[in-house]
C-alpha positions as CSV (number, residue, x, y, z in Angstrom):
1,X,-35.8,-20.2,54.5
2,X,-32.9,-18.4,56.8
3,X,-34.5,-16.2,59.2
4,X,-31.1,-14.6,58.8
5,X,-31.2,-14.4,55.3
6,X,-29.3,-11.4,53.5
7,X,-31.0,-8.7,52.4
8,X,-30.6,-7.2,49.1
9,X,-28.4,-4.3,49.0
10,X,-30.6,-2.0,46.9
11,X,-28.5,0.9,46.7
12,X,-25.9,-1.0,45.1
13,X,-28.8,-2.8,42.6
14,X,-30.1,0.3,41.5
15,X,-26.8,1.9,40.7
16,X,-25.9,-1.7,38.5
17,X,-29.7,-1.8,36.9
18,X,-28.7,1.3,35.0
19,X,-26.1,-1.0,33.2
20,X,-29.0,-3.0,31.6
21,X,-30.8,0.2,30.1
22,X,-28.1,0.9,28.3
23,X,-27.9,-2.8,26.8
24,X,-31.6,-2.6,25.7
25,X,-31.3,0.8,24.7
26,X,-28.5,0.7,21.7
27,X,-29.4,-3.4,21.0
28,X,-33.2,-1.7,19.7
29,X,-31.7,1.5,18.7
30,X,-29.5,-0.8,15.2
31,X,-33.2,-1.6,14.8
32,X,-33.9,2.0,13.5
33,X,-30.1,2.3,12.0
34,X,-31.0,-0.5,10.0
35,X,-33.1,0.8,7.1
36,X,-31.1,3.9,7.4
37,X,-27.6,2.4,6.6
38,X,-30.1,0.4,3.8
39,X,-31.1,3.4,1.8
40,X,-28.0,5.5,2.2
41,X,-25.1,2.8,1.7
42,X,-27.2,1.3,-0.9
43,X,-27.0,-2.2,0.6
44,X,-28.5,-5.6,-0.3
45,X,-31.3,-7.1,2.8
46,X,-28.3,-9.5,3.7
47,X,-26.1,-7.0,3.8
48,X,-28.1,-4.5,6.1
49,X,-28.0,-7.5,8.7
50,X,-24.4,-6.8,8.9
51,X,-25.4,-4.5,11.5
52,X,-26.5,-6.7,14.2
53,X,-24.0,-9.4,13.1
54,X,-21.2,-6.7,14.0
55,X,-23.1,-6.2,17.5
56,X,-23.6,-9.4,18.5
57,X,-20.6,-11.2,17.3
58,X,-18.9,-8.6,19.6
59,X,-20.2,-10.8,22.8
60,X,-18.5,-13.7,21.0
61,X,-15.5,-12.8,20.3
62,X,-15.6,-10.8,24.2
63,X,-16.6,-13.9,25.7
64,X,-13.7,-16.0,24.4
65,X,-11.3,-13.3,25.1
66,X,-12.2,-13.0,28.6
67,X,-12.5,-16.6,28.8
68,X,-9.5,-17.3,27.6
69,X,-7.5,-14.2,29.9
70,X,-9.6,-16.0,32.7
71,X,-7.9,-19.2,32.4
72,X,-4.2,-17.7,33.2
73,X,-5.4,-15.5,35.7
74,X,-8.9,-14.3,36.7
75,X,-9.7,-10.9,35.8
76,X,-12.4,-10.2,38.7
77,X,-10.4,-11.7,41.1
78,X,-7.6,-9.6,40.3
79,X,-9.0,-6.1,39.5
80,X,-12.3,-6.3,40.8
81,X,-15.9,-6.0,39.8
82,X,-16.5,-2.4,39.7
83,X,-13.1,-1.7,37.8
84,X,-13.5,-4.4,35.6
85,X,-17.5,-3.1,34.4
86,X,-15.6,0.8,34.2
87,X,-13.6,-0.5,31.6
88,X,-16.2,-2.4,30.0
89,X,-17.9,0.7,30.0
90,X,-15.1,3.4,28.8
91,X,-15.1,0.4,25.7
92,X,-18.2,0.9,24.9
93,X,-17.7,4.7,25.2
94,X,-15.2,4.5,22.6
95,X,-17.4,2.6,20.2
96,X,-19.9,5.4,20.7
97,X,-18.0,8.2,20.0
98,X,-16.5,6.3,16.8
99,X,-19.6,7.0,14.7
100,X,-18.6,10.5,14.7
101,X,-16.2,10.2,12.2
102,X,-17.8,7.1,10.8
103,X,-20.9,9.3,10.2
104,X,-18.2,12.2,8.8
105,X,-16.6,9.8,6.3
106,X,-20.4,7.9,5.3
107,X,-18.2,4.6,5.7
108,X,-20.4,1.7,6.2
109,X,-17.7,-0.8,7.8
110,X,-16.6,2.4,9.9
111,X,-20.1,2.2,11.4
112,X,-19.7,-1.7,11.6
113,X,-16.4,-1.3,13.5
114,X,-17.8,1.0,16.2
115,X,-20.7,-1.2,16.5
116,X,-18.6,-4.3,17.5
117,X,-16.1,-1.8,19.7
118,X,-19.8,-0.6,21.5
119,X,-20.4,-4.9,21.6
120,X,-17.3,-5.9,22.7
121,X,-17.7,-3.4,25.7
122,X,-21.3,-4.5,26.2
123,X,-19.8,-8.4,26.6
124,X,-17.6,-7.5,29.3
125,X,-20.3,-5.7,31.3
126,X,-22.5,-8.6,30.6
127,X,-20.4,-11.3,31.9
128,X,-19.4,-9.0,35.3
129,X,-23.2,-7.4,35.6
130,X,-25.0,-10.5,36.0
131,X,-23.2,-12.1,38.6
132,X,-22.7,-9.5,40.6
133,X,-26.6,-8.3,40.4
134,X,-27.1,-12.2,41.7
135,X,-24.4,-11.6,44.2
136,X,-25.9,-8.3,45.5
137,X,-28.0,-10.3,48.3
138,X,-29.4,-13.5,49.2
139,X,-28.9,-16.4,46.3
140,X,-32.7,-17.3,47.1
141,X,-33.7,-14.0,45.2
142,X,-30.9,-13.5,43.0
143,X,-33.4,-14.4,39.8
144,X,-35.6,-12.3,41.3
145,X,-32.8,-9.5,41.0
146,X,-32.1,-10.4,37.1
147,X,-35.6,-9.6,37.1
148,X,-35.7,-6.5,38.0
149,X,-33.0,-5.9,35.6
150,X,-34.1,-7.1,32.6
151,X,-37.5,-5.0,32.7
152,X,-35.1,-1.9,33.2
153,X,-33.2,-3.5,30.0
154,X,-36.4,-4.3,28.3
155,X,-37.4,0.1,29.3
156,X,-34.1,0.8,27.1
157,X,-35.4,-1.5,24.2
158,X,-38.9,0.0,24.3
159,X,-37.5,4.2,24.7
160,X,-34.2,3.5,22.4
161,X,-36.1,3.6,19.4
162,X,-38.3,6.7,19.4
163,X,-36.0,8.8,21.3
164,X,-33.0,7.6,17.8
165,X,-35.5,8.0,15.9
166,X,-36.4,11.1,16.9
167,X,-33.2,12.4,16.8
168,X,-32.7,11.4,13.2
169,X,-36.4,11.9,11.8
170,X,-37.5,15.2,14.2
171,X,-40.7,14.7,15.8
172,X,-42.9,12.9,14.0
173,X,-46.5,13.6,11.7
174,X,-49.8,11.6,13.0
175,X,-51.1,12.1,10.0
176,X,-48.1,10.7,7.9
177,X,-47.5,7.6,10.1
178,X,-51.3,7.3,10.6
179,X,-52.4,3.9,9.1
180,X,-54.2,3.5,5.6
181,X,-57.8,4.7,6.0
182,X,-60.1,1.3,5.7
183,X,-62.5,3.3,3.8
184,X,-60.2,3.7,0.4
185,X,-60.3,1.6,-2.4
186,X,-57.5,-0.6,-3.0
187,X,-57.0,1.4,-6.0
188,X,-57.0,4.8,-3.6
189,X,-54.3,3.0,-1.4
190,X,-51.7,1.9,-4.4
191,X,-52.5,5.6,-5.5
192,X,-51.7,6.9,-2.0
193,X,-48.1,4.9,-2.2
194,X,-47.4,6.5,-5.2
195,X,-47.9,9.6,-3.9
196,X,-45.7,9.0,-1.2
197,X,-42.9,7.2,-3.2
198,X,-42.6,10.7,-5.6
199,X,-42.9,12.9,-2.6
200,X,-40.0,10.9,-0.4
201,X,-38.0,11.3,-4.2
202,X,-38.7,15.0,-4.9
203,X,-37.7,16.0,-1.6
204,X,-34.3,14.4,-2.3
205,X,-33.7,15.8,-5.5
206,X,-34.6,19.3,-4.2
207,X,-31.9,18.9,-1.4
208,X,-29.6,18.0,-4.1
209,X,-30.5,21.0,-6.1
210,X,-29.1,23.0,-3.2
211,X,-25.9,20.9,-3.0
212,X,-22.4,23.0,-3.2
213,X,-20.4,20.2,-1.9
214,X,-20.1,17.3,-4.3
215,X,-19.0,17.2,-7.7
216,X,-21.6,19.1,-10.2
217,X,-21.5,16.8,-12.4
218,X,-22.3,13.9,-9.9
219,X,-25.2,15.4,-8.7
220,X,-26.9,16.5,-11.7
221,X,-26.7,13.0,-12.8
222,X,-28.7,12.1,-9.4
223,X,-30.9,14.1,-10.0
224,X,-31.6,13.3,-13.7
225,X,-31.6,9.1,-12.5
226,X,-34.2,10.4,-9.4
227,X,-36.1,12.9,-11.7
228,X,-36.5,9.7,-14.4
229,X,-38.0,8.2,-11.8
230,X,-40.2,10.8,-10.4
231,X,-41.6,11.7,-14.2
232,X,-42.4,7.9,-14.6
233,X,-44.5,8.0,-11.0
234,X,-46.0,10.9,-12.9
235,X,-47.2,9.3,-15.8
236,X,-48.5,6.6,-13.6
237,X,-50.6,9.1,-11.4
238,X,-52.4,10.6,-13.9
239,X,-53.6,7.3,-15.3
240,X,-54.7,6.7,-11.7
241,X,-56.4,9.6,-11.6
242,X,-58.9,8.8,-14.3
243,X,-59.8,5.4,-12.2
244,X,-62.3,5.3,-10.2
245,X,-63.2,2.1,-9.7
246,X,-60.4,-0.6,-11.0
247,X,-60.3,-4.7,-10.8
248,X,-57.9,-6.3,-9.0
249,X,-56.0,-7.4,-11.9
250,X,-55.9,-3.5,-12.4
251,X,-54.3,-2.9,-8.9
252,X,-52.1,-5.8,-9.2
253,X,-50.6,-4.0,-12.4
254,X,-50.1,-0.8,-10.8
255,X,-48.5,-2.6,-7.5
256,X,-46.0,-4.3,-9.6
257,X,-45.0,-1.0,-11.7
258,X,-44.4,0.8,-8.2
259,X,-42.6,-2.1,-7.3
260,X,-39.7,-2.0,-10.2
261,X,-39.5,2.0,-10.0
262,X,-39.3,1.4,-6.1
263,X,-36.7,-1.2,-6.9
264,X,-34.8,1.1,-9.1
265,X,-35.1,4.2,-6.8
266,X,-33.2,1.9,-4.0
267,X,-30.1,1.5,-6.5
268,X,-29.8,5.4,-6.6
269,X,-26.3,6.0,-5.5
270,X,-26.5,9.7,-3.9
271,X,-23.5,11.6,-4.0
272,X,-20.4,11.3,-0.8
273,X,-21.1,14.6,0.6
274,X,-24.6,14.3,0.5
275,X,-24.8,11.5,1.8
276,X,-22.8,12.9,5.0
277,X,-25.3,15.4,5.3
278,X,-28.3,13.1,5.9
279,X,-26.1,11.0,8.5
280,X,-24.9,13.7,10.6
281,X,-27.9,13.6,12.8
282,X,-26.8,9.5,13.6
283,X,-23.7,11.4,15.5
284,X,-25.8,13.1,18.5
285,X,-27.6,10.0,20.3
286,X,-24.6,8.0,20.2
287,X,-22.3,11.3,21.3
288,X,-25.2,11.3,24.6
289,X,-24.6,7.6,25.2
290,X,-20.5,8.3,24.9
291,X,-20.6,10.7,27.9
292,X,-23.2,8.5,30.0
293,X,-20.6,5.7,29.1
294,X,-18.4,7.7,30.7
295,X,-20.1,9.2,33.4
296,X,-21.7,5.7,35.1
297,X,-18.3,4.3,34.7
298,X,-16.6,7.3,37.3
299,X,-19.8,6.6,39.0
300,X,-19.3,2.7,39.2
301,X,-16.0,3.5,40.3
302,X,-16.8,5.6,42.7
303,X,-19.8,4.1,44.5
304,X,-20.6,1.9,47.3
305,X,-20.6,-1.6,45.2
306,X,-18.9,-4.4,47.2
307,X,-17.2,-7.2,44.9
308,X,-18.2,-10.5,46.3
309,X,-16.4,-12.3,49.1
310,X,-13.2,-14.3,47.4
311,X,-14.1,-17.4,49.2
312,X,-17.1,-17.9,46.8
313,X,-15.5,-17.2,44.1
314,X,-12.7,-20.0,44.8
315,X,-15.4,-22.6,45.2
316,X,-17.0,-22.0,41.9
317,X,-13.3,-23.4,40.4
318,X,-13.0,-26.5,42.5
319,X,-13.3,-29.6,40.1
320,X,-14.0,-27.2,37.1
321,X,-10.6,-28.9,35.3
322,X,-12.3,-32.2,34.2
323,X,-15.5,-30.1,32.8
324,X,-16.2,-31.8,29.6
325,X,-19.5,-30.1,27.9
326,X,-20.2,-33.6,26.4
327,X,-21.4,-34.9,29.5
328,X,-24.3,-32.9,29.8
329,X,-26.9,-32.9,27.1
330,X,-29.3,-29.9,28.6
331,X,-26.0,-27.9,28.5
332,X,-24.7,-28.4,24.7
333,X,-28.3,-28.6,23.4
334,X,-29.0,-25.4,25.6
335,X,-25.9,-23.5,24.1
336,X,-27.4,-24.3,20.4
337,X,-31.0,-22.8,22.0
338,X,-29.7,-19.4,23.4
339,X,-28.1,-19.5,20.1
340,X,-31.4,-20.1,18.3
341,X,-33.5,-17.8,21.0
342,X,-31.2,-14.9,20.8
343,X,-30.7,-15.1,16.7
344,X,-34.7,-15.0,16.5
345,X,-35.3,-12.5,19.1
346,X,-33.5,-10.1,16.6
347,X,-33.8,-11.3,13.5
348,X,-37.8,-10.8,13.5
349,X,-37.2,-7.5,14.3
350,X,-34.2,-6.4,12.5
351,X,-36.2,-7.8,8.9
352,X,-39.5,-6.1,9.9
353,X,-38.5,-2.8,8.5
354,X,-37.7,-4.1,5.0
355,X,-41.4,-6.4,5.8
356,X,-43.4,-3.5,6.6
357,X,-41.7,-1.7,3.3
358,X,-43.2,-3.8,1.1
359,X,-46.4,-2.7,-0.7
360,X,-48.6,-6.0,0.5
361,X,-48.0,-4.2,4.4
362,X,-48.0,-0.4,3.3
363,X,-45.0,0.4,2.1
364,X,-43.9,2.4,5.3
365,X,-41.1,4.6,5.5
366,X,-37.7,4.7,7.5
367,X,-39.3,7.7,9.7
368,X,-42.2,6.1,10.3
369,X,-40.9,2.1,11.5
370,X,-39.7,3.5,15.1
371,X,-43.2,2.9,16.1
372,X,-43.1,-0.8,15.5
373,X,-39.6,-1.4,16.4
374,X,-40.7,0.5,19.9
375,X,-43.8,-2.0,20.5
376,X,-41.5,-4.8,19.5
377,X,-39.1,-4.6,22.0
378,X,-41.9,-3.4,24.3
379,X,-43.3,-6.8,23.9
380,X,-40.2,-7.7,25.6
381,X,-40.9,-5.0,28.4
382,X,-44.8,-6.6,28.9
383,X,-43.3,-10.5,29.4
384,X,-40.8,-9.3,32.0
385,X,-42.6,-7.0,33.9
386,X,-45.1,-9.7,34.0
387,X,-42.8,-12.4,35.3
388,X,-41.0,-9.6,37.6
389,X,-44.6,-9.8,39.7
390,X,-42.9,-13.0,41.5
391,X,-40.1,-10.8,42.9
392,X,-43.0,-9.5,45.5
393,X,-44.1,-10.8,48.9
394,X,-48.0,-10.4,48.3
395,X,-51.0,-12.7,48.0
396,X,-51.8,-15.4,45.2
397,X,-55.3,-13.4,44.5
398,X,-52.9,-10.1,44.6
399,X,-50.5,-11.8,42.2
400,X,-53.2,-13.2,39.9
401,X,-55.0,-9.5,39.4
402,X,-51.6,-7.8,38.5
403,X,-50.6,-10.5,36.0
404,X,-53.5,-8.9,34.0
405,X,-53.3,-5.0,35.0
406,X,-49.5,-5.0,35.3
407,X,-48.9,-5.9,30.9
408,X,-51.3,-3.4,30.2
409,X,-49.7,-0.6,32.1
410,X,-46.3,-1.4,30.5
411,X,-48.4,-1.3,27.3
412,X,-49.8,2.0,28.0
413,X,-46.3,3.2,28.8
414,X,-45.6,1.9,25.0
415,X,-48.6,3.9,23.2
416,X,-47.9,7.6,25.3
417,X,-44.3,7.4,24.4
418,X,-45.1,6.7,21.1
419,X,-47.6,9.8,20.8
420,X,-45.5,12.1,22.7
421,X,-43.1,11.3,19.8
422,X,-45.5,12.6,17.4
423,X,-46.7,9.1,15.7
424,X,-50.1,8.2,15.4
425,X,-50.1,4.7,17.2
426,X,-54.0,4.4,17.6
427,X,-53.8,1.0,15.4
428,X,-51.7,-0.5,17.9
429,X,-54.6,-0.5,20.4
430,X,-55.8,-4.1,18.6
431,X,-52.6,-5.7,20.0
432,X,-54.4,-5.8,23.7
433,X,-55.7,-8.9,21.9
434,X,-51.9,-10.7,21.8
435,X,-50.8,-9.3,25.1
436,X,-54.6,-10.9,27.0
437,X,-53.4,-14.3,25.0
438,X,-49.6,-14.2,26.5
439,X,-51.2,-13.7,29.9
440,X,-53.6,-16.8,29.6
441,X,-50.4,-18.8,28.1
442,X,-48.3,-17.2,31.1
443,X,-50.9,-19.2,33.6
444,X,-50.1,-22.6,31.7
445,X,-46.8,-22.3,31.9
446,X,-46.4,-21.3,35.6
447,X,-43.0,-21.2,36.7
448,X,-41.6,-24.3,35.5
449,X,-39.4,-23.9,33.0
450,X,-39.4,-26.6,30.6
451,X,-43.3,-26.7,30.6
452,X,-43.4,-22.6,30.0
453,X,-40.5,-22.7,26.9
454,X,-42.6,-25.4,25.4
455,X,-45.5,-23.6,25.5
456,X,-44.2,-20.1,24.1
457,X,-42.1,-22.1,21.6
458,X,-45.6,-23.7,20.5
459,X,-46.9,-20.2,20.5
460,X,-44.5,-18.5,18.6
461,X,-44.5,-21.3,16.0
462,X,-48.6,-20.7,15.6
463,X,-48.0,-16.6,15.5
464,X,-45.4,-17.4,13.0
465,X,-47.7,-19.3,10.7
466,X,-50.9,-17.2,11.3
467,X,-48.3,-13.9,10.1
468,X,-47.2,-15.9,7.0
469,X,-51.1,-16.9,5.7
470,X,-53.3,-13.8,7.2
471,X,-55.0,-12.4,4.5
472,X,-54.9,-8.8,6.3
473,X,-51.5,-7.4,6.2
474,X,-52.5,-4.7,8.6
475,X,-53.3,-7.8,10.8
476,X,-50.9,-10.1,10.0
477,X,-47.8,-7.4,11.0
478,X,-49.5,-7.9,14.8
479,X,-48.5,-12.0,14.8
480,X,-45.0,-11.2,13.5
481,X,-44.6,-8.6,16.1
482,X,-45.9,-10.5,19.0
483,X,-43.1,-13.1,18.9
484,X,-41.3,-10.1,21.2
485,X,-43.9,-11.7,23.9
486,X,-43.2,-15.1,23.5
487,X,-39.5,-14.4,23.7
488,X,-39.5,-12.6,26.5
489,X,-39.3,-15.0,29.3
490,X,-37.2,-17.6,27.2
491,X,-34.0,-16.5,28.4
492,X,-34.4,-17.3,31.9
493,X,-36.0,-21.1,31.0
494,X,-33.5,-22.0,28.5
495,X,-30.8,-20.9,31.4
496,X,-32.4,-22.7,34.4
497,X,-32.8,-26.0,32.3
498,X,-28.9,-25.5,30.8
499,X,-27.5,-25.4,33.9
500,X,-29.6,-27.6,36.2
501,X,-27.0,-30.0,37.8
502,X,-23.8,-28.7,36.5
503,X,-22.9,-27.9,40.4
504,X,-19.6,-26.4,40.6
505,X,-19.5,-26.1,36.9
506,X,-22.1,-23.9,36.7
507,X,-20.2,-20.3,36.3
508,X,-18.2,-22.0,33.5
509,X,-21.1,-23.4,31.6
510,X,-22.7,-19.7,32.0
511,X,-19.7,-18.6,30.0
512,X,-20.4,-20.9,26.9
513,X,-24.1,-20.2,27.4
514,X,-23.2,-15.8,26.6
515,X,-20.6,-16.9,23.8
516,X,-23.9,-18.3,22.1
517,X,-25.7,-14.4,22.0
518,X,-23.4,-14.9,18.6
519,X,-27.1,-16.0,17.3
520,X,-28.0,-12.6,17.5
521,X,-25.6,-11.7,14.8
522,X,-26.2,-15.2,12.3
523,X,-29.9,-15.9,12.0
524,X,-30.6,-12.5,10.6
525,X,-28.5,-12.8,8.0
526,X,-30.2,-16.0,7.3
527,X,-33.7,-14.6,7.1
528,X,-31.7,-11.5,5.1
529,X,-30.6,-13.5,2.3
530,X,-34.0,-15.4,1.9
531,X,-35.1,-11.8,1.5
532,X,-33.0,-10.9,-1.3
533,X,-34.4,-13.2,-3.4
534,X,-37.2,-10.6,-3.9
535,X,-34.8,-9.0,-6.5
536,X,-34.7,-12.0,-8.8
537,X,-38.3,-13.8,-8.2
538,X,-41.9,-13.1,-8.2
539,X,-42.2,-14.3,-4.9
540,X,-42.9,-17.9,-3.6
541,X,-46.3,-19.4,-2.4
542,X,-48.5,-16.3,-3.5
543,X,-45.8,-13.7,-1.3
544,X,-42.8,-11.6,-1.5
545,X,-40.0,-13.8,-0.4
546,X,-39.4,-10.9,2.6
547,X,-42.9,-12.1,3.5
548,X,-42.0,-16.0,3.4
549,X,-38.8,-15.4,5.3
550,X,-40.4,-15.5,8.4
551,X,-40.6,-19.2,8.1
552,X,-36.9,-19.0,9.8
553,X,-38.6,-17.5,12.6
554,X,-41.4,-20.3,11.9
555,X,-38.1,-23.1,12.3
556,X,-36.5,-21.6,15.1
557,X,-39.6,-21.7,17.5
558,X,-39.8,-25.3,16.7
559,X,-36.2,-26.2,18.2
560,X,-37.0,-24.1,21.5
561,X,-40.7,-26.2,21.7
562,X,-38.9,-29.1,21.5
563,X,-35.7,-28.0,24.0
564,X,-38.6,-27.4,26.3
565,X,-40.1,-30.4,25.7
566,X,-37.0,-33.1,26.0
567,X,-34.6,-31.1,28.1
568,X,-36.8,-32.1,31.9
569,X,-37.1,-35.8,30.1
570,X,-33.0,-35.7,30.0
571,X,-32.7,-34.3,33.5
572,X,-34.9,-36.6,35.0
573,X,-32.9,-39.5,34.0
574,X,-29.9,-37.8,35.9
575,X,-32.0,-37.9,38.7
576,X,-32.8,-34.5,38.4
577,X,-36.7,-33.1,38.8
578,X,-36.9,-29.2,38.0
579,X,-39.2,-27.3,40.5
580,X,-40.3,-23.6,39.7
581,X,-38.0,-20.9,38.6
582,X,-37.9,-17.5,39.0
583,X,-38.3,-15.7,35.7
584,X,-36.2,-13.1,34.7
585,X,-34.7,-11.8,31.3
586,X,-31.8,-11.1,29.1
C-alpha cells in the first residue's frame, strides 16, 4: 500500500455520518406508524403497507429524476456536493413538517404524500452521501468508511422506534408489555387477552364520552357499536370465570370468539375529530426531525466538506455511452437482488406488528410493538458493528475476541434503551442465542462476498422455516426477528459482486443498483395481501395466513442464496476472481 496514502478526513466524516442516522432513524420509525395509521384510518394489512411503499418508491422515482437531470448536465458537478445534500435535506424537511397538517386533517394519503416528500429528499442525500463518504480519504478504506456509516444508520433504526413511540404512547408499563407469565393456563392467557381487548375498548369509548367536537349523533353511535362489543367480551368473561381448568377444544372456542369481536372492533370507524385527537402526538417527532433537517443542512453548508477533485469525476464518464446493462449478468441479476434484499429487509418488519397481534403470538398492542421493531432494526446495528471491526488496525486474536464481545455490547445498548423507555424487555435476553449463531456464521463467511451472501441467504431461509413450524410462538417471534442479522451485511455483498468489473461503468451501475431500494416499497405489499386473507379463511396449513406469510420472506432468501452462489461462478468466467471485501451497510 502507498506509504503516502491519504488519510481520512474525519472531521468532515463525522459531520456526513450524521446524514445516515437520520435515514435509519425515520425508515424504523413508519415501523411504529404502521399499526397506528391501521387502527385509526381503518385500513386493510395491504393497505397499511402503503406506508413504506410511499417511502421507498420515493428513492425510485429520486433516482430516475436525478438520473435523468444527470444526463443533460451533472448536478454535483455543477452545484456541488455540500449544496446538493442541503437541498436534499431542506426536502426532506418539508416532508417532515407536512404531517402537521396531515395529522390536523387525519388524511391517510396526506400522511403518504409527506412520506414520499421525506423519501424523495432521503434519495438525493443517498446518491450524494455515499460517494462522497468513499471520497472523504483513501479509496483503500472507503468501504471501511460506509462502515462506519451504516452502524450510525443502523443507531437511528435501533433509537427511532422507542424514542416515536414514546412520543406517541408516553413512557411505557413493564408490567403491561411484560410477556405472558409461563405459569398460566392456556385458559388464564385467552382470559388475560380478553381482558385486555375490553380494557383497550372501554378506554376509547370513555374518551368519546368526553368528546364536544364531533357530531353527537356520530359519536353516540361509536359508542353504542364499541359498547356492543365490550358487553359481548363481558358475557364471555364471566363464562371464563367459572373455568378453571378447560380442554383445548375449550380454548380454541374462546380464541376464535375473541378473534371475530377483535375482527369487528378493527372495522369501528371513530369519529373525524376524534380521530385528530389521537394523532396529534404523530406531529412532535417529525416537527424535531423538520428543524434538525434544517439545521444540519445550514450546517452542511457551512462546514469544512471538500467536494471531490473534478478530474475524478470526469473519468468515471469516459466510455460510459456504450454501457448496456445486458452485458453484465452480476449487474442485472444484482439489481433484481437489492431489489429482493431491500423489499425483505422491510417487509419482515413492517408485517410483524399485525404477526405479533394475532392471538397465536399474544395479541400485543400498538404501544407495546416498539420493543420488537427496536430489536429488529438493532439486529441490523449487531451485523454492522460486527463487520465495522475490519475498519481497525489491530491483531487477528484482537479481531477474533471483539467479533464476539462487540454484538453483545450493541445488544446491551438494545435492552437499556428499551428499559429506560419503560418496557419490560427481559424476554429478549433468549435472543443472545441468534446473535452467538450470526457470529459463528460470520466466521464462515469471512469477507468474501459471494461465500458470506450464500451463507446468510441459507440462514435466513432456515430462520424463516423454523418461525413458520415452531410450536412456541413466544419462540418462534425470535426466528422471524433474527432475519434483521442475516440482512445486515447483505448490502455490501450484493454491491461488491454487482459491480465487480464494470470499470468505468461503475458509478452508473451504482445508480440502477439505488433505483432498486423500490423493493422496499413492493414486497410488503406482497406479504400484506397474503395477510388479508385472514378476513375470509380459517387459515392455511394449521396458521393464520399473517403467520404463513412469512413464506415470502422464506422465497426471497432463496434468490439471495443462490445470487451468492452463481454470481462468483459468472465472474470467474469473465476472468474475474473476487478477493475479500470490506463490509459495510445500507
Amino acid at each position: 500500500m502507498d506509504s503516502n496514502q491519504q488519510q481520512t478526513k474525519w472531521s468532515q466524516f463525522l459531520s456526513l455520518i450524521v446524514v445516515f442516522f437520520f435515514w435509519g432513524f425515520v425508515a424504523a420509525s413508519n415501523d411504529i406508524l404502521i399499526p397506528v395509521f391501521k387502527k385509526w384510518f381503518v385500513l386493510s394489512q395491504v393497505q397499511s403497507q402503503l406506508v413504506a411503499w410511499a417511502f421507498y418508491v420515493a428513492y425510485f422515482v429520486g433516482s430516475v429524476v436525478f438520473f435523468l437531470i444527470s444526463i443533460k448536465s451533472d448536478i454535483l458537478q455543477k452545484f456541488g456536493y455540500k449544496k446538493t445534500l442541503a437541498v436534499g435535506l431542506l426536502l426532506s424537511a418539508l416532508g417532515a413538517f407536512l404531517f402537521v397538517p396531515a395529522a390536523a386533517a387525519a388524511n391517510f394519503w396526506f400522511f403518504l404524500t409527506a412520506l414520499f416528500i421525506v423519501g424523495l429528499g432521503f434519495s438525493v442525500q443517498q446518491i450524494v452521501a455515499n460517494p462522497l463518504a468513499i471520497k472523504m480519504g483513501s479509496p483503500q478504506t472507503g468501504a471501511h468508511r460506509l462502515t462506519l456509516a451504516g452502524g450510525i444508520n443502523s443507531l437511528g433504526t435501533t433509537i427511532g422506534p422507542i424514542l416515536v413511540g414514546i412520543a406517541l404512547f408516553g413512557m411505557g408499563n413493564d408490567k403491561e408489555s411484560k410477556s405472558n407469565d409461563k405459569n398460566l393456563s392456556k385458559i388464564e392467557v385467552v382470559k388475560a387477552e380478553y381482558i385486555t381487548h375490553k380494557n383497550e375498548l372501554a378506554k376509547n369509548v370513555e374518551e368519546l364520552r368526553s368528546d364536544k367536537n364531533d357530531d353527537p349523533a356520530t359519536v353516540n353511535a361509536t359508542i353504542s357499536t364499541a359498547q356492543a362489543n365490550i358487553d359481548a367480551l363481558d358475557t364471555e368473561i364471566k363464562q371464563l370465570n367459572n373455568i378453571s381448568v378447560a380442554s383445548d377444544q375449550q380454548v380454541d372456542s374462546f380464541s376464535k370468539k375473541l378473534e371475530k369481536i377483535k375482527e369487528k372492533s378493527s372495522a369501528i370507524s371513530y369519529p373525524i375529530e376524534f380521530v385528530k385527537e389521537n394523532l396529534k402526538m404523530v406531529k412532535i417527532p417529525f416537527i424535531v426531525l423538520g428543524v434538525a433537517f434544517i439545521l444540519v443542512s445550514i450546517f452542511m453548508l457551512f462546514s469544512k466538506i471538500e467536494d471531490p477533485a473534478k478530474e475524478e469525476e470526469e473519468n468515471t464518464e469516459e466510455g460510459s455511452s456504450k454501457f448496456n446493462i445486458l452485458k453484465y449478468p452480476q449487474l442485472y441479476l444484482g439489481m433484481l437482488a437489492i431489489f429482493i434484499y431491500v423489499g425483505v429487509e422491510v417487509s419482515i418488519i413492517s408485517n410483524l406488528p399485525a404477526l405479533l397481534h394475532t392471538k397465536e403470538f399474544g395479541g400485543v398492542l400498538e404501544h407495546n410493538i416498539a420493543p420488537f421493531v427496536s430489536l429488529y432494526w438493532g439486529s441490523l446495528m449487531i451485523g454492522r458493528w460486527n463487520g465495522s471491526i475490519n475498519v481497525f488496525n489491530i491483531s487477528k486474536t484482537t479481531i477474533n475476541i471483539l467479533k464476539f464481545v462487540v454484538p453483545f455490547i450493541a445488544f446491551a445498548i438494545i435492552i437499556v434503551a428499551n428499559t429506560l423507555s419503560g418496557k419490560d424487555v427481559s424476554s429478549f435476553y433468549i435472543y443472545g442465542f441468534w446473535i452467538l449463531a450470526f457470529i459463528l456464521m460470520s466466521f464462515l463467511g469471512g469477507k468474501n462476498a459471494g461465500k458470506t451472501l450464500m451463507i446468510f441467504g441459507v440462514a435466513g431461509v432456515i430462520m424463516m422455516l423454523i418461525g413458520l413450524v415452531y410450536p412456541d410462538k413466544e419462540i418462534a417471534k425470535y426466528f422471524f426477528i433474527s432475519g434483521g442479522l442475516f440482512c445486515s451485511i447483505m448490502w455490501p455483498s450484493i454491491f461488491d459482486l454487482a459491480i465487480a468489473g464494470l470499470g468505468k461503468n461503475t458509478g452508473k451501475a451504482s445508480s440502477f443498483l439505488v433505483m432498486m431500494i423500490l423493493g422496499g416499497g413492493v414486497i410488503p405489499l406482497v406479504q400484506g395481501w397474503l395477510c388479508d386473507f385472514d378476513k375470509t379463511s380459517e387459515g392455511i396449513l394449521g396458521i393464520t395466513w399473517t403467520h404463513f406469510s412469512y413464506i415470502i420472506p422464506v422465497l426471497c432468501f432463496v434468490y439471495l442464496a443462490f445470487y451468492g452462489f452463481i454470481t462468483p461462478k459468472i465472474l470467474r468466467k469473465q476472468g474475474i476472481e473476487m478477493g475479500e471485501s470490506a463490509s459495510h451497510g445500507h
